[in-house]
C-alpha positions in Angstrom: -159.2 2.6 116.2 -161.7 3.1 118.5 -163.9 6.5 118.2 -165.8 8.0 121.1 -168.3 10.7 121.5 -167.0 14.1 123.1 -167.4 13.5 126.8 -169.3 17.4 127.0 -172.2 15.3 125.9 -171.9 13.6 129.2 -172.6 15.0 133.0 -169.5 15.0 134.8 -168.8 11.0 136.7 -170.4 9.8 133.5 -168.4 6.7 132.5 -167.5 4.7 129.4 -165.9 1.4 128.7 -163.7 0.0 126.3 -162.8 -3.7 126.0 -160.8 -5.8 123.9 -163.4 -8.4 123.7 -161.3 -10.0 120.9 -158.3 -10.4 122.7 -156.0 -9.1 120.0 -155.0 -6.0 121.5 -151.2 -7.1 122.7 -150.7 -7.7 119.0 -153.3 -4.9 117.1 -153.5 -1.9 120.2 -156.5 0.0 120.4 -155.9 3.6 119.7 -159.1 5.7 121.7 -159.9 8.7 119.8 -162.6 11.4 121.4 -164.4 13.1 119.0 -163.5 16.4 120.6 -161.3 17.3 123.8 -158.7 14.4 125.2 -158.1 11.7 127.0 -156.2 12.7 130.2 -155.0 15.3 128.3 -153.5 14.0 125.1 -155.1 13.6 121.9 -155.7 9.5 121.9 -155.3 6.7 124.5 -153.5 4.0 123.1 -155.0 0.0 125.1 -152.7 -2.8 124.6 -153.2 -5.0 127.0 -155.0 -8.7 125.9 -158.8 -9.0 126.4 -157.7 -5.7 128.8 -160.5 -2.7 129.1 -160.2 0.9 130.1 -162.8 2.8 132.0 -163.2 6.2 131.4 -165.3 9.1 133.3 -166.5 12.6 132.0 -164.6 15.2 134.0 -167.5 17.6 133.3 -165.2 19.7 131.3 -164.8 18.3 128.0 -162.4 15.9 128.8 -162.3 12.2 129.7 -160.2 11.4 132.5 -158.5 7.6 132.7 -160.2 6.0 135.6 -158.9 2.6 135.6 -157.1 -0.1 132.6 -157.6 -4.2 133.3 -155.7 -7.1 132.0 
């Protein structure tokens, strides 16, 4: 589990990264929690993808909005 601060502490087009620098996701998935509002409108975003990464931007309304996952 990967915990994240709430993206209203960020200006909207802020962005944060998470990465699976250890390459065990596709066996052990990351699940993204904010610490208040959601991820493209659900509660957690779940990353499974080996050594992937998901990039995530501050909608500037207490959300964080999925930009973009890599392999």
């Amino acid at each position: 589990t990967q915990n994240i601060p709430a993206s209203n502490f960020f200006t909207a087009g802020s962005e944060i990264i998470v990465k699976d620098a250890a390459g065990t996701a596709n066996t052990y998935p990351i699940t993204i929690t904010p610490a208040s509002g959601t991820i493209d409108g659900s509660a957690t975003f779940v990353m499974d993808q080996y050594f992937g990464s998901v990039s995530m931007v501050a909608d500037g309304a207490g959300d964080w909005m999925v930009e973009a996952t890599k392999p």
